[in-house]
C-alpha positions in Angstrom: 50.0 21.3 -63.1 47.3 18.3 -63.5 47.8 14.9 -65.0 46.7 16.0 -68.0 49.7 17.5 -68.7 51.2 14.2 -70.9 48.2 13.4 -73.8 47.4 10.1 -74.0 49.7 9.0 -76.4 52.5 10.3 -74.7 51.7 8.3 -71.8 51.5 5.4 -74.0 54.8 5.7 -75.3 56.7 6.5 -72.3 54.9 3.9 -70.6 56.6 1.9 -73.3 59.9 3.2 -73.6 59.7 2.6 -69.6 58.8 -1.4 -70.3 61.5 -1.8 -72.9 64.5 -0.1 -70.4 63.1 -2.2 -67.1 63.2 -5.1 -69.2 66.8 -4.5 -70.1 67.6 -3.8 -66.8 66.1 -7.0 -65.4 67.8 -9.2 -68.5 71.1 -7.3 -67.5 70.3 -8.1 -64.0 69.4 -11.8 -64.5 72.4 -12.8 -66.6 74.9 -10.8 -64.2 73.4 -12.9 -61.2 72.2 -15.8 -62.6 68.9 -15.8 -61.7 65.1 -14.9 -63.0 63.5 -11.5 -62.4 60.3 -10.6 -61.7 58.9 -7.7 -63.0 55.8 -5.3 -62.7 53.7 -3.3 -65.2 56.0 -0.1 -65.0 53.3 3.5 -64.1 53.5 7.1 -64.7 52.5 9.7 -62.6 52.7 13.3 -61.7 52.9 13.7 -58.2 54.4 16.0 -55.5 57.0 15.3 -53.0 54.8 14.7 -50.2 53.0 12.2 -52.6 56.4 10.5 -53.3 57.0 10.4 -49.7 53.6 8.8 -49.3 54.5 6.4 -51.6 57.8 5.1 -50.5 56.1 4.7 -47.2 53.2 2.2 -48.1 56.0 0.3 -49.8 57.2 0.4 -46.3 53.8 -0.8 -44.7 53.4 -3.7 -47.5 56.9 -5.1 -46.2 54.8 -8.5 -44.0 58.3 -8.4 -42.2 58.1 -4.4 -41.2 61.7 -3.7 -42.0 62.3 -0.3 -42.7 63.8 1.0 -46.1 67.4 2.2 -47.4 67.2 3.9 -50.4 69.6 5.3 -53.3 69.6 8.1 -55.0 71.8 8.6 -58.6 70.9 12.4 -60.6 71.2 12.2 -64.4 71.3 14.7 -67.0 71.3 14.8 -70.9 69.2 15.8 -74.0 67.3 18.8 -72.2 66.3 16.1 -69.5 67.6 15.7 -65.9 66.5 14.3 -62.8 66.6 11.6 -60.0 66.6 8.0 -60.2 65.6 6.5 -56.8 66.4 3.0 -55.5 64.4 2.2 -52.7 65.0 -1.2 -50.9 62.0 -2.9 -49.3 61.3 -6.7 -48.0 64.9 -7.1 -48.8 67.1 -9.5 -47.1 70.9 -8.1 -47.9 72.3 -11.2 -46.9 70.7 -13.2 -49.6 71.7 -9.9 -51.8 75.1 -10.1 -50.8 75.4 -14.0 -51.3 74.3 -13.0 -54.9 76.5 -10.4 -55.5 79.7 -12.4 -53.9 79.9 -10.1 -50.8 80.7 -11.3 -47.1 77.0 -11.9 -45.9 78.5 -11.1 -42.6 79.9 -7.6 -43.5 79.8 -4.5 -41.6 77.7 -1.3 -42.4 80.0 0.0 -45.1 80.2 -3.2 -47.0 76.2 -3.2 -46.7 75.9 0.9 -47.7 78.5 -0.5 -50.6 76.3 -3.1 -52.0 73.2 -1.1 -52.1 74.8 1.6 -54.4 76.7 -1.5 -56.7 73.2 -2.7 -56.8 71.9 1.1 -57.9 74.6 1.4 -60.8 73.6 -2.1 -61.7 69.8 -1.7 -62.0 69.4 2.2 -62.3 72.2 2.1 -64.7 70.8 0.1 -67.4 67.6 1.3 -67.0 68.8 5.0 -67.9 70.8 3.9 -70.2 68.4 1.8 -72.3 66.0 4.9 -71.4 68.4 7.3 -72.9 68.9 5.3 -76.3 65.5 4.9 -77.1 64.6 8.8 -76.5 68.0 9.1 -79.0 70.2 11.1 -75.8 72.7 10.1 -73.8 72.8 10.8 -69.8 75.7 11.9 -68.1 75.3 10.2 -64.3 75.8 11.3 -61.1 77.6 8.9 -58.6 75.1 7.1 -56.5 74.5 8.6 -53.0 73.4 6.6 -50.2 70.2 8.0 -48.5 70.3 6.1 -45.6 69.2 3.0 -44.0 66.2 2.9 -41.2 65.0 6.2 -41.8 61.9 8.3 -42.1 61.1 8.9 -45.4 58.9 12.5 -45.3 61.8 13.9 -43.0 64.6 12.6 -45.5 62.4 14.8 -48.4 62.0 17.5 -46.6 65.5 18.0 -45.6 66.9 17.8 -49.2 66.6 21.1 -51.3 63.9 20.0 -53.6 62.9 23.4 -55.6 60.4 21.5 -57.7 56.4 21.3 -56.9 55.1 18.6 -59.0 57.5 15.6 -61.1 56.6 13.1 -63.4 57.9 9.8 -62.0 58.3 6.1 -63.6 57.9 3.8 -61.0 59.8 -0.1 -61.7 59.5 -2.9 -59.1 61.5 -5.6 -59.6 61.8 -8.9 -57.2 64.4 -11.4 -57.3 62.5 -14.8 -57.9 63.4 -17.2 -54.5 65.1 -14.8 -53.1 64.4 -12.3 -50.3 65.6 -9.4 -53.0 63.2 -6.8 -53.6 63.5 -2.8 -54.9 61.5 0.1 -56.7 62.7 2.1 -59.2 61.3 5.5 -59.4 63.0 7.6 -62.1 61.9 11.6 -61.1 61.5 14.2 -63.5 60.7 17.4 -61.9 58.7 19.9 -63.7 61.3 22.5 -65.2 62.6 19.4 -67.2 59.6 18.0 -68.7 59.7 19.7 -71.7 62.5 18.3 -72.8 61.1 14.6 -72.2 57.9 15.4 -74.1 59.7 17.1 -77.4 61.6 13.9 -77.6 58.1 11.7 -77.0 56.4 13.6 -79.5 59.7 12.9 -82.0 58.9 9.3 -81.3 55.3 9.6 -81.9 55.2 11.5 -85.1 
C-alpha cells in the first residue's frame, strides 16, 4: 500500500473535513477554558507503526524541556469506519493544565492520569464528533485508556496487538496560547477500514 492510495481530491477533502473538526474542537476547547488556541495546518499520511512510533518520538525530541510524553488512546467505530484516536501530551506543564481545568495543581498520580483522559474526551471528543457529522455517520466511542506516562514509545506499540501494516493518520497539534499546554492529535485508520472512509469521501466529492 503506497500513498497513492487516496487521489488527490480525496486528500483535499479529508484534509478539510480534518480543518473544519480541529477547528471545532479548538472553539469547543477555548470557550470551555476560556482561553485562545493555537492551531496547526492538520496532515495526512499513510504510515506504519514503526513510523508512528517514529513520530511520536521527534515530538518528544522537539520538547526544549526534554520531558517525556503521556499519551491517550480512545477507539471509535461507526459508518464502516473504525479506529484510534491518539492524544499524545508533549511540552506540557499539567499544573498549568490542571489550573485550567479546576483540578488541585498539587494532585497525586490518579488525579493527573484523570485529567489527561477528561482532556482526551474534551479534545478527541469533538473532534470525532464534528468528523463524524460532516462524513454523515455517527461514532460510537470507546472509553479513553491511559497509555502511560514517561514511557518508551516503540516498546508501548509493539506491545499492543496491532494487526494492521499500514493506517492513514490525521495528525492535529493544538497549543494553549500562554500556557505551558501542548498535545497532538493523531486520529488512526488502519488499512482494513479505509474503504469505508473513502466511499464516504467520494460521496462528498461527487
Amino acid at each position: 500500500m503506497t500513498a497513492t492510495l487516496l487521489t488527490e481530491d480525496q486528500r483535499d477533502c479529508l484534509q478539510e473535513i480534518a480543518n473544519v473538526a480541529m477547528g471545532q474542537s479548538a472553539d469547543h476547547l477555548a470557550r470551555l477554558l476560556d482561553v485562545f488556541v493555537v492551531l496547526s495546518i492538520p496532515s495526512v499520511s499513510l504510515l506504519t507503526p514503526n513510523d508512528i512510533a517514529m513520530m511520536l518520538q521527534s515530538l518528544q525530541s522537539e520538547d526544549g524541556d526534554g520531558q517525556e510524553l503521556a499519551g491517550v488512546c480512545q477507539g471509535f467505530i461507526g459508518g464502516g469506519i473504525a479506529g484510534e484516536a491518539l492524544l499524545i501530551f508533549n511540552g506540557t506543564d499539567y499544573r498549568d493544565l490542571a489550573t485550567l481545568l479546576r483540578y488541585d495543581a498539587n494532585a497525586g498520580a490518579s488525579a493527573r492520569s484523570e485529567l489527561l483522559m477528561d482532556t482526551t474526551n474534551v479534545l478527541g471528543g469533538a473532534c470525532l464528533h464534528s468528523l463524524a457529522k460532516q462524513l454523515d455517520t455517527q461514532f460510537s466511542l470507546g472509553p479513553p485508556i491511559l497509555l502511560g506516562e514517561h514511557f518508551d514509545l516503540t516498546e508501548t506499540l509493539k506491545k499492543r496487538e496491532i494487526n494492521w501494516h499500514n493506517a492513514l493518520v490525521i495528525e492535529i497539534n493544538y497549543t494553549i496560547e500562554d500556557h505551558k499546554v501542548n498535545c497532538d492529535l493523531l486520529l488512526v485508520i488502519s488499512e482494513n477500514c479505509i474503504d469505508g472512509l473513502l466511499e464516504k469521501l467520494n460521496y462528498l466529492i461527487e
